[in-house]
C-alpha positions as CSV (number, residue, x, y, z in Angstrom):
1,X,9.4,-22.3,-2.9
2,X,6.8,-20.3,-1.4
3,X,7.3,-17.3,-2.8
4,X,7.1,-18.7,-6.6
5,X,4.1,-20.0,-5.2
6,X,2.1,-17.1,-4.2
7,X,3.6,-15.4,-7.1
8,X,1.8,-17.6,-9.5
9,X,-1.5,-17.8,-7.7
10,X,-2.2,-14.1,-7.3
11,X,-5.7,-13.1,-5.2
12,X,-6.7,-9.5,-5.5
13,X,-8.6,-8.1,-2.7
14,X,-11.5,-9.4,-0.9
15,X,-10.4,-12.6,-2.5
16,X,-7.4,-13.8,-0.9
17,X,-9.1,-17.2,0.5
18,X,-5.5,-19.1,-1.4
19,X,-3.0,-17.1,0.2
20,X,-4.1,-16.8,3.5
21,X,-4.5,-20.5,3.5
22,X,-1.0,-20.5,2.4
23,X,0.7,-18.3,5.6
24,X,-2.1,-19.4,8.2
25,X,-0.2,-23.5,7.0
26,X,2.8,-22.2,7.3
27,X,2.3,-20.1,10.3
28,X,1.1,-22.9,12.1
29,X,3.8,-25.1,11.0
30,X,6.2,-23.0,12.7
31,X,4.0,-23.1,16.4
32,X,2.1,-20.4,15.8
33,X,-1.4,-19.9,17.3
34,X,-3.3,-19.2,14.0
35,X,-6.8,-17.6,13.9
36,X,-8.0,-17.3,10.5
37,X,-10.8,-15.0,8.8
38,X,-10.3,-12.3,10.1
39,X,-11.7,-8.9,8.6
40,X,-12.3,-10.6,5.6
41,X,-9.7,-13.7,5.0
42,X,-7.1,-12.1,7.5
43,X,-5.0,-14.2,9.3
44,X,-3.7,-13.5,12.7
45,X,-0.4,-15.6,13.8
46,X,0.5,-15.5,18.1
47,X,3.6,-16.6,19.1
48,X,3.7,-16.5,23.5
49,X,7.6,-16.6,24.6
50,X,7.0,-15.3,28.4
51,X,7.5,-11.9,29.8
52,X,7.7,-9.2,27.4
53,X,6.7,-7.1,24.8
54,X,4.3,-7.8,22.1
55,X,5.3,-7.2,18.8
56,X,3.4,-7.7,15.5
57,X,5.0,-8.1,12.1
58,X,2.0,-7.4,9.5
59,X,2.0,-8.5,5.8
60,X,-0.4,-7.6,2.5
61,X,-2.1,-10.9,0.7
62,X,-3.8,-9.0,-1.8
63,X,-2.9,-8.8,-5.6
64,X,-3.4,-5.7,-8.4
65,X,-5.5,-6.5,-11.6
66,X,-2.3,-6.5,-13.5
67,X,-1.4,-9.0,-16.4
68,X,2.1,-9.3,-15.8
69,X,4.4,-9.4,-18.8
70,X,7.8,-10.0,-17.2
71,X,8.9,-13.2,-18.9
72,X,9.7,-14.8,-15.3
73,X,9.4,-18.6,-16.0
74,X,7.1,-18.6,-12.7
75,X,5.1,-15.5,-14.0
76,X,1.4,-15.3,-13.1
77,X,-1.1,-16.5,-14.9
78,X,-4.2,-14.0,-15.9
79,X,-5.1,-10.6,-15.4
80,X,-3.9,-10.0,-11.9
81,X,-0.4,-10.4,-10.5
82,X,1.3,-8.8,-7.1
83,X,2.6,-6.1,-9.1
84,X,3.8,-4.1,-5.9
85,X,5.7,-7.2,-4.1
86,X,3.1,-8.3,-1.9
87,X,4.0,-12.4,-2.3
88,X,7.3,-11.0,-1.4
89,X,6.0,-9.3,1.7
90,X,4.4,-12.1,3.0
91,X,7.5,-14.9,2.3
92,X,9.6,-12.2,4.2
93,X,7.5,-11.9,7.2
94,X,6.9,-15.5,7.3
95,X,10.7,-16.2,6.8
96,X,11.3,-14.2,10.1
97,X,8.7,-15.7,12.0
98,X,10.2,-19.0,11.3
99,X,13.8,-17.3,12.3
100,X,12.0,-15.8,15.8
101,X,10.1,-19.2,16.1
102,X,13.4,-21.2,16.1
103,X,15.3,-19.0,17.8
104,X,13.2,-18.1,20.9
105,X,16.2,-18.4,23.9
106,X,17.6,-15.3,22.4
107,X,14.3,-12.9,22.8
108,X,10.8,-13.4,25.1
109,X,7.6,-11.5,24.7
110,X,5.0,-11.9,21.9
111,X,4.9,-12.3,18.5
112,X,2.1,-11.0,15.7
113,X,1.9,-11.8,12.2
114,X,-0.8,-10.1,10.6
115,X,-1.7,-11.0,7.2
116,X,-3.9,-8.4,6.0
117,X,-5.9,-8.7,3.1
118,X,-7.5,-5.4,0.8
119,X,-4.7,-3.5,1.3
120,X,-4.7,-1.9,-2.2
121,X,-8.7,-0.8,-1.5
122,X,-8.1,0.8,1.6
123,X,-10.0,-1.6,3.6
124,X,-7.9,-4.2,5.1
125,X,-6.5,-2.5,8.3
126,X,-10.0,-1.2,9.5
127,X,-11.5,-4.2,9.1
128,X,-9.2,-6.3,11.1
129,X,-9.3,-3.4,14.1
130,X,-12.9,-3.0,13.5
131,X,-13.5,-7.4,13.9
132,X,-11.2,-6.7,16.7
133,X,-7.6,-7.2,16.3
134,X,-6.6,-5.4,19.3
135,X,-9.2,-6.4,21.6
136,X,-8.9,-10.1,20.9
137,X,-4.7,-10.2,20.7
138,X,-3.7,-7.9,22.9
139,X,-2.4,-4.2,22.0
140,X,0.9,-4.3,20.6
141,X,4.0,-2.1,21.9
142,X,5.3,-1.6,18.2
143,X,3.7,-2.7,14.6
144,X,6.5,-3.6,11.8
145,X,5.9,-3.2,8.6
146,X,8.5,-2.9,4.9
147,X,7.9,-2.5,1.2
148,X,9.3,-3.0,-1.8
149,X,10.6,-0.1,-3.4
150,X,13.4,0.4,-6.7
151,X,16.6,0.2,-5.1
152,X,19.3,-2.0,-5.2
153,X,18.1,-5.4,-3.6
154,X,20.5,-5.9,-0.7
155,X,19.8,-2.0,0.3
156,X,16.5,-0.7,2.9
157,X,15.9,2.8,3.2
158,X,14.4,4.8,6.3
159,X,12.5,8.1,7.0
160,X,12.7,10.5,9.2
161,X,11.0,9.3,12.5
162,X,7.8,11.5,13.1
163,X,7.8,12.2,9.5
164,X,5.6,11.1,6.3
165,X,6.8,8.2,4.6
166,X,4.0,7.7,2.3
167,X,0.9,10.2,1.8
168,X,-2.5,10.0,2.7
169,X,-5.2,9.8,0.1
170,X,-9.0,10.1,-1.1
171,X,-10.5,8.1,-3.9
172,X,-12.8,9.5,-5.4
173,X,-15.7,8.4,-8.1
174,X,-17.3,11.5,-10.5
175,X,-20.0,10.7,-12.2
176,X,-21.1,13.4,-14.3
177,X,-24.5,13.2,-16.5
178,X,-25.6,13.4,-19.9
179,X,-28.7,12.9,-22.2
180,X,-28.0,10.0,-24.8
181,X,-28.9,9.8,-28.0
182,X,-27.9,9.0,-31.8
183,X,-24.2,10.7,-32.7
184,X,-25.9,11.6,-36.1
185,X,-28.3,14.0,-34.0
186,X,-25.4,15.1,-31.2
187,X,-27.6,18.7,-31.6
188,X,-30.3,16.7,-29.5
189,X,-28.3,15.2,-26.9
190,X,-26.0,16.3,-23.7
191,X,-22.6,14.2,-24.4
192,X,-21.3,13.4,-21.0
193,X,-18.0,12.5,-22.6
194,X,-17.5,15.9,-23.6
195,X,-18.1,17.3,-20.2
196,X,-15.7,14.4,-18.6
197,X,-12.9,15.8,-20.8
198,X,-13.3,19.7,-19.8
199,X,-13.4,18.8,-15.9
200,X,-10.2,16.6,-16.8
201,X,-8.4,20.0,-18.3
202,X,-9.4,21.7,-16.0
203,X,-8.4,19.7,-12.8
204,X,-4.7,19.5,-14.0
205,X,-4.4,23.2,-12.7
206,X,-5.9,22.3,-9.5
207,X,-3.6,21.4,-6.9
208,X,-1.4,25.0,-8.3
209,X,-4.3,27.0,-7.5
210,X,-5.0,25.4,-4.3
211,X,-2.4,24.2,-2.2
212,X,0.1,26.4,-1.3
213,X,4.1,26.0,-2.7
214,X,5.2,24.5,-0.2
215,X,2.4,21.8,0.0
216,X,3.0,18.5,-1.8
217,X,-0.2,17.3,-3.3
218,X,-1.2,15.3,-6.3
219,X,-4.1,14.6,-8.7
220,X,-4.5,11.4,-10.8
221,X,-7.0,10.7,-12.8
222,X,-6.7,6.9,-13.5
223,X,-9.9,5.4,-15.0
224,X,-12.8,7.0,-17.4
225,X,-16.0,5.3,-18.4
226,X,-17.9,5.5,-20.8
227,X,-20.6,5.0,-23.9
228,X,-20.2,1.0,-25.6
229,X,-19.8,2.5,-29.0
230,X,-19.0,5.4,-31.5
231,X,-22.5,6.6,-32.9
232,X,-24.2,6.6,-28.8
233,X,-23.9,9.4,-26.9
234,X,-23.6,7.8,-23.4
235,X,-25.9,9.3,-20.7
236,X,-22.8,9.2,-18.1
237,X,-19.4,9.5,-18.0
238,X,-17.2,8.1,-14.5
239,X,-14.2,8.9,-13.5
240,X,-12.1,7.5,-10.7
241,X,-9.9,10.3,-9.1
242,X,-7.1,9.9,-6.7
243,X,-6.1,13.1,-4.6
244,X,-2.6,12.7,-2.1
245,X,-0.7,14.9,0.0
246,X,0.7,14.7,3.3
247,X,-1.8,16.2,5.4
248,X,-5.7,16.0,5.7
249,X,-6.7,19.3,5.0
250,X,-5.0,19.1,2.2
251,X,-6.3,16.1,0.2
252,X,-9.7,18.0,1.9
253,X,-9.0,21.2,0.1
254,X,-8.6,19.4,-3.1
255,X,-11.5,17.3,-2.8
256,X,-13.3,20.1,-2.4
257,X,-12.0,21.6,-5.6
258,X,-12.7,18.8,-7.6
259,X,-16.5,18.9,-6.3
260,X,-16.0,22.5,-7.4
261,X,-14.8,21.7,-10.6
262,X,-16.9,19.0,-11.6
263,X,-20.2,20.9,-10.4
264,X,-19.3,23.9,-12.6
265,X,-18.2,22.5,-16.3
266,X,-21.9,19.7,-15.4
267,X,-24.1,23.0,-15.2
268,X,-21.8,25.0,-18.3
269,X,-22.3,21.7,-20.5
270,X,-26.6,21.5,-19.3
271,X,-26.0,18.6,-17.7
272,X,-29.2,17.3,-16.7
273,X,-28.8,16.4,-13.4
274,X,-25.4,17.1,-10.8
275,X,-22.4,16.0,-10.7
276,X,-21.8,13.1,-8.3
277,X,-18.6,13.1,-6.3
278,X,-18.1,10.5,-3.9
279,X,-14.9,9.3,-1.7
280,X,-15.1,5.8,-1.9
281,X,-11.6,5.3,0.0
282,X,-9.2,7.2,2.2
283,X,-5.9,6.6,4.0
284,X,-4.1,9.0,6.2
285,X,0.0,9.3,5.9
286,X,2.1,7.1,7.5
287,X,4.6,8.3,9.6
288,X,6.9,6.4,11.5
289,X,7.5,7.0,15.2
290,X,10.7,8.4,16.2
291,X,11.8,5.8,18.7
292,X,11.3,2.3,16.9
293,X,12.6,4.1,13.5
294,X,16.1,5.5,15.0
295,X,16.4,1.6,16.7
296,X,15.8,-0.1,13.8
297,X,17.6,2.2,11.3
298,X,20.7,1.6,13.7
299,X,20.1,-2.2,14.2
300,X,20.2,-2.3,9.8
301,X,23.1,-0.1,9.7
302,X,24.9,-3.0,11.9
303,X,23.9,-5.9,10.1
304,X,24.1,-4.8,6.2
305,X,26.3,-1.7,7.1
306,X,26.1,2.0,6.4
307,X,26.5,2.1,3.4
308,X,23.3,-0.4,2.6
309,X,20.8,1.7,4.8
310,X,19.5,5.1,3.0
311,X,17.7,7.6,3.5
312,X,13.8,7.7,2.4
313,X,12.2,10.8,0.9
314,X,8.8,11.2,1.3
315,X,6.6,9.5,-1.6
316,X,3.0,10.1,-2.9
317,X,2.8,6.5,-2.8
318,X,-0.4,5.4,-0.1
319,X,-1.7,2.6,2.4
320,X,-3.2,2.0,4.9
321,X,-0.6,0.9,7.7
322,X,-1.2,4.5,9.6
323,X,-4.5,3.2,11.0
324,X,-2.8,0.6,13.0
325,X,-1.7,3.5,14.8
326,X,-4.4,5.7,14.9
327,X,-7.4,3.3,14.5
328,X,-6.0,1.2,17.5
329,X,-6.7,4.6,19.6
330,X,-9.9,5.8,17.9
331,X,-11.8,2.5,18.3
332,X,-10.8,0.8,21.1
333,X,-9.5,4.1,23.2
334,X,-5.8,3.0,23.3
335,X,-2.8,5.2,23.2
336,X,-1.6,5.6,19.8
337,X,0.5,2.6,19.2
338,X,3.8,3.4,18.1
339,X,4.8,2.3,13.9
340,X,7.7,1.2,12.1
341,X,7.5,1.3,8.4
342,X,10.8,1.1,5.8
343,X,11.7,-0.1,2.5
344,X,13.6,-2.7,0.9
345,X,15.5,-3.1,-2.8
346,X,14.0,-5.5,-5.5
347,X,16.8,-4.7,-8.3
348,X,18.7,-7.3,-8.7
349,X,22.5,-7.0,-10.6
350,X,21.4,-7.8,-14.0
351,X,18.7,-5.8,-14.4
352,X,20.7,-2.8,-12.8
353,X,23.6,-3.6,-15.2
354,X,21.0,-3.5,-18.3
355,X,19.7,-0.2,-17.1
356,X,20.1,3.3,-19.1
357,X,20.5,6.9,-17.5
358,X,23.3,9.4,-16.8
359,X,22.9,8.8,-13.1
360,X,21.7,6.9,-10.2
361,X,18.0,8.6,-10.9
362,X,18.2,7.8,-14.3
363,X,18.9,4.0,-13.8
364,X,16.4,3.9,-11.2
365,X,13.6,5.6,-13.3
366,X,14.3,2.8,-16.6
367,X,13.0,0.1,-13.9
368,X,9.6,-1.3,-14.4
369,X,8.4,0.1,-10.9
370,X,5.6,-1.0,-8.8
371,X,1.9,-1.5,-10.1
372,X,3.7,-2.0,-13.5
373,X,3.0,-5.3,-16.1
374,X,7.1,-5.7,-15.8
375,X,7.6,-5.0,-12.2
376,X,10.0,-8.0,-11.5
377,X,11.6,-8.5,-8.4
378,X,15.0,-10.2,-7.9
379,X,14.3,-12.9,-5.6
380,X,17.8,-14.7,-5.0
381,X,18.6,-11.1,-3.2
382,X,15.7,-9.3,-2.3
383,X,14.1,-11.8,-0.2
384,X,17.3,-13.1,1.8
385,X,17.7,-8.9,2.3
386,X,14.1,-8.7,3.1
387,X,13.6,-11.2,5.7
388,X,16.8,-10.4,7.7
389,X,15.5,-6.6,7.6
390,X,12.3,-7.6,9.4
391,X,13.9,-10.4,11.9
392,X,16.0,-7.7,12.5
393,X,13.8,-5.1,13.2
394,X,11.5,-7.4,15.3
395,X,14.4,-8.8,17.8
396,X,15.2,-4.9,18.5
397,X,11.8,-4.5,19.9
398,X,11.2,-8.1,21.2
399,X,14.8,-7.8,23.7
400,X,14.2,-4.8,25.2
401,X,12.6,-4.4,28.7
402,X,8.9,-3.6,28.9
403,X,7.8,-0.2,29.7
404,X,6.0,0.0,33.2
């Protein structure tokens, strides 16, 4: 099955030469027009049906530096797995291309598949606009996109049209300096550990202090670096920083704070040199348009019924689908190009069933969720679900009549 497959033979980003191989085959198996490496190992998928619109599906090949620890007999092996559902992504999209591709008297226009690698750096979208997605495929009417997310499998879940679904980000690397030396002499030295731990205190008051109440915005710091062993002081401490919210100047605010921040407690601990604060990433929220999202809501409400389609809050979760809107008009001077982004459930009835909590949140929150070791989807109904959500999605925009 080739979603087993790519689940046991996990690529994380920049490295994805297996799996693209994998949907470019397929792809082209189905009468697809495959062009492969682009942007990296992305793979491009055209399917010409006459007169029409043009519609692209797009997928994520890359895997997390996870060891997964689910028990699944088809588990992955090593320290990477797609711990946020990408494998499932990319059987979904290819199980509606091969639904579209077999089905082609019922809808005319073109059809995308985008396989796009680095999407957990940050990096995939840009570079497949930037090797020149548009300009070499055409500019699509409407990009399609779903995730997994820790609801029911069997259920998808909207936003609000012309509101965030997910936030934008900065990543951000500190490196904050010390003067190393012998931990039985710390009287001698500058211990940049030390200093790492006071700008971590102090940042947890940040986003209070700078955004306003009604501004959602978070601060995560995930990784710190430093020293080999217990009697050196290090001469450096780094750690990685991710800032979210919903709006730029926002995340810009807070970046600015944490340059603040991490330039003060360096010169209060005699740091010997600056702090260094760099963004090595950034993604901008993604916000469904209006028009696609309330025809594709309605087009799922129909096929799985009302009371499988629910409504999506906003999460701090991040990506970097946006740019296929706003990237397609900043470098090649299109119109923004309008986006479709939703979720789909992974929980399948005997994990729900084994699940502990009061309530509905409760349940949900005892899942292994996504980017987790036990993050386990239920494949016998989340992918069925998944692939009829985005053959679904894609025939609402592939039969209607082209703008003029």
């Amino acid at each position: 099955m080739f979603a087993l497959d790519l689940h046991q033979h996990p690529e994380l980003s920049g490295s994805e030469v297996r799996t693209a191989a994998c949907l470019a085959d397929a792809l082209e198996a189905e009468g697809f027009d495959v062009t492969r490496n682009m942007g990296g190992h992305g793979v491009v998928g055209v399917l010409a049906n006459g007169t029409g619109r043009r519609v692209m599906l797009r997928t994520e090949l890359d895997a997390l530096p996870v060891e997964e620890k689910t028990g699944l007999p088809y588990s992955a092996v090593g320290v990477q797995a797609h711990a946020c559902g990408h494998d499932l992504h990319i059987a979904a999209v290819l199980g509606a291309a091969a639904l579209l591709a077999r089905s082609m008297k019922h809808w005319q226009g073109t059809l995308v598949v985008v396989g796009q690698p680095a999407e957990e750096t940050l990096s995939g979208a840009r570079a497949l606009l930037e090797d020149g997605l548009y300009a070499r495929f055409g500019r699509p009417d409407v990009v399609l996109a779903q995730h997994s997310a820790p609801l029911l499998a069997g259920m998808v879940a909207h936003g609000e049209g012309g509101a965030p679904v997910l936030a934008g980000s900065a990543g951000l690397e500190v490196t904050l300096h010390g003067r190393g030396g012998h931990a039985g002499a710390s009287h001698l030295s500058v211990n940049p550990v030390m200093t790492a731990a006071s700008v971590a205190l102090k940042l947890q008051s940040v986003v209070e202090h700078v955004c306003g109440p009604a501004e959602a915005a978070s601060l995560t710091i995930g990784s710190l670096h430093a020293g080999l062993r217990n009697n050196i002081i290090p001469d450096k401490a780094t750690m990685g920083i991710s800032v979210r919210g919903y709006s730029q100047a926002t995340i810009d605010r807070v970046v600015a704070a944490v340059r603040q921040v991490a330039g003060d407690e360096a010169a209060a601990s005699g740091s010997p040199r600056p702090a260094d604060v760099s963004v090595v990433s950034r993604s901008v929220a993604t916000i469904p348009d209006r028009v696609p999202t309330a025809q594709i809501r309605q087009a799922h409400r129909e096929a799985f019924g009302v009371e499988r389609v629910m409504q999506w809050a906003p999460s701090m979760a991040t990506e970097d689908f946006a740019l296929y809107g706003e990237a397609g008009r900043t470098i090649h001077g299109y119109e923004r190009v309008p986006l479709c982004y939703w979720m789909f459930g992974t929980v399948g009835p005997r994990q729900w069933a084994e699940t502990t909590g009061s309530n509905v949140s409760e349940r949900l929150a005892s899942i292994p969720p996504n980017h987790s070791p036990g993050f386990a989807p239920h494949l016998p109904t989340a992918l069925p679900a998944a692939t009829a959500a985005m053959a679904i999605a894609a025939l609402t925009q592939l039969t209607q009549v082209p703008s003029t």
